[in-house]
N, C-alpha and C positions, 0 to 999 in steps of 0.2 A: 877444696871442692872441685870434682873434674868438671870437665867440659860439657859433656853430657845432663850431670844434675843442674849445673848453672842454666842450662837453657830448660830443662824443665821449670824450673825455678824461675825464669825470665819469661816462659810461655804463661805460665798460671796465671801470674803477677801482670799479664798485659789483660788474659780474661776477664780476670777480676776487675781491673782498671776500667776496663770497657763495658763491662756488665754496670756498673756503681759510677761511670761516668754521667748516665743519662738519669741517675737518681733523685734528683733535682729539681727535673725538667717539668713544664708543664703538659699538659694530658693533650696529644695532637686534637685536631680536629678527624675526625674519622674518615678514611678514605676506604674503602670497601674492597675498592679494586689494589691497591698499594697494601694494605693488609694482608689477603690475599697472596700476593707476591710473594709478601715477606713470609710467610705461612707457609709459600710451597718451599723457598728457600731454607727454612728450619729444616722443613718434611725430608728433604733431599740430603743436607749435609749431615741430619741425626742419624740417615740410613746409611751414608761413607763411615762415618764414626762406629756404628755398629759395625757394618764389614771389615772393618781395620781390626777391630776387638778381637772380631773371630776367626780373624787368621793368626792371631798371637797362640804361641804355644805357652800357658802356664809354666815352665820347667825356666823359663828365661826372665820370671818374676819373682821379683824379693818376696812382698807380701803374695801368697798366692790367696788367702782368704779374701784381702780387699780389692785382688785382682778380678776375684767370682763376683763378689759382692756390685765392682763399677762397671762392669760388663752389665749383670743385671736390670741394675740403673741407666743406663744408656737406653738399653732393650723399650724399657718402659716408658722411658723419654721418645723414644723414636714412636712409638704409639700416640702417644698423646699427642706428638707433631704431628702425627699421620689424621688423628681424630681433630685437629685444631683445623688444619689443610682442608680438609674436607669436608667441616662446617662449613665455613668460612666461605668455601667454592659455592656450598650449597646455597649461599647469601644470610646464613646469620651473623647478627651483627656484634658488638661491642659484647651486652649483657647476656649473651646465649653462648658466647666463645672463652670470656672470662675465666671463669672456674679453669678452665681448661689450660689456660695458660697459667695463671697461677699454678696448675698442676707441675708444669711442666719448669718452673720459673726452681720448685722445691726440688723437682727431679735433679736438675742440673747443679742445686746450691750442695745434693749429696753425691752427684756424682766429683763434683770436682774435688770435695771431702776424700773419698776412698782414692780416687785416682791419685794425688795427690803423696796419700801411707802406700797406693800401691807402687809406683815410680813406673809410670808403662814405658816403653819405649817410642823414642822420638818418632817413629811413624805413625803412630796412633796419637801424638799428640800436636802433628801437623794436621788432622783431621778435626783438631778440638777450634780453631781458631774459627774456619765456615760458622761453625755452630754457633759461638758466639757473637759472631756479627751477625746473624740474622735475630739473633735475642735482642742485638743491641738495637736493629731496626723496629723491631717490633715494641719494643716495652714506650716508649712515650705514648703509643696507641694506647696502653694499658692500663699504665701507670701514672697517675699524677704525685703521689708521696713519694718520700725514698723508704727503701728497704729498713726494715730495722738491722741496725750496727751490729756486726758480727764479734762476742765477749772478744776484749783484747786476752791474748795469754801473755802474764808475765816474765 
């Protein structure tokens, strides 16, 4: 394994960790203004992570279908940050913001999916770690169960 896969492989595997760390956790007390935050937080590092995307030239990706495919899904992520942000600013609260993040919760469990078969390069996926720490601040607001278990492969 080169140097390269190894740290994709070391990046995913801390996302993951950190995404499925707070799985556990009980459901915050709601803070409006600190939601918020974290909200613009998401809004901002989904939109580096798209900019990084699209300055990759396909021609330098193994998979180039699930290189189309996680571009995509970023895109789409980066909206529903942008649509969560700016609820959220507008002052709704918990159950009007919800859906939305869950939106964005499936976005990211596909984006990491394709990214993942596509093998982007280490620039685009110093841009993936912002993203996940603001999921990771944001989800106890959200979330009091943990995720359903991802099938193991044998």
């Amino acid at each position: 394994m080169g140097f390269g896969r190894m740290r994709r492989s070391t990046a995913v595997a801390v996302i993951t960790l950190l995404v499925a760390s707070v799985a556990g956790a009980e459901l915050a007390k709601w803070n409006q203004e600190r939601v918020t935050k974290y909200a613009e937080e998401l809004k901002l590092s989904t939109r580096a992570l798209v900019q990084a995307l699209s300055t990759i030239q396909a021609t330098g990706v193994i998979h180039k279908d699930m290189f189309y495919q996680a571009r995509e899904t970023v895109g789409l992520m980066d909206h529903a940050a942008d649509g969560l942000a700016a609820a959220l600013k507008s002052g709704e609260g918990l159950d009007a913001t919800l859906p939305r993040f869950k939106r964005i919760q499936a976005l990211r469990r596909d984006a990491e999916d394709q990214a993942k078969k596509a093998e982007l390069p280490e620039a685009v996926l110093d841009k993936v770690f912002p993203v996940g720490a603001a999921l990771f601040k944001l989800r106890p607001y959200y979330q009091d169960e943990p995720m359903p278990e991802e099938p193991k492969t044998p």
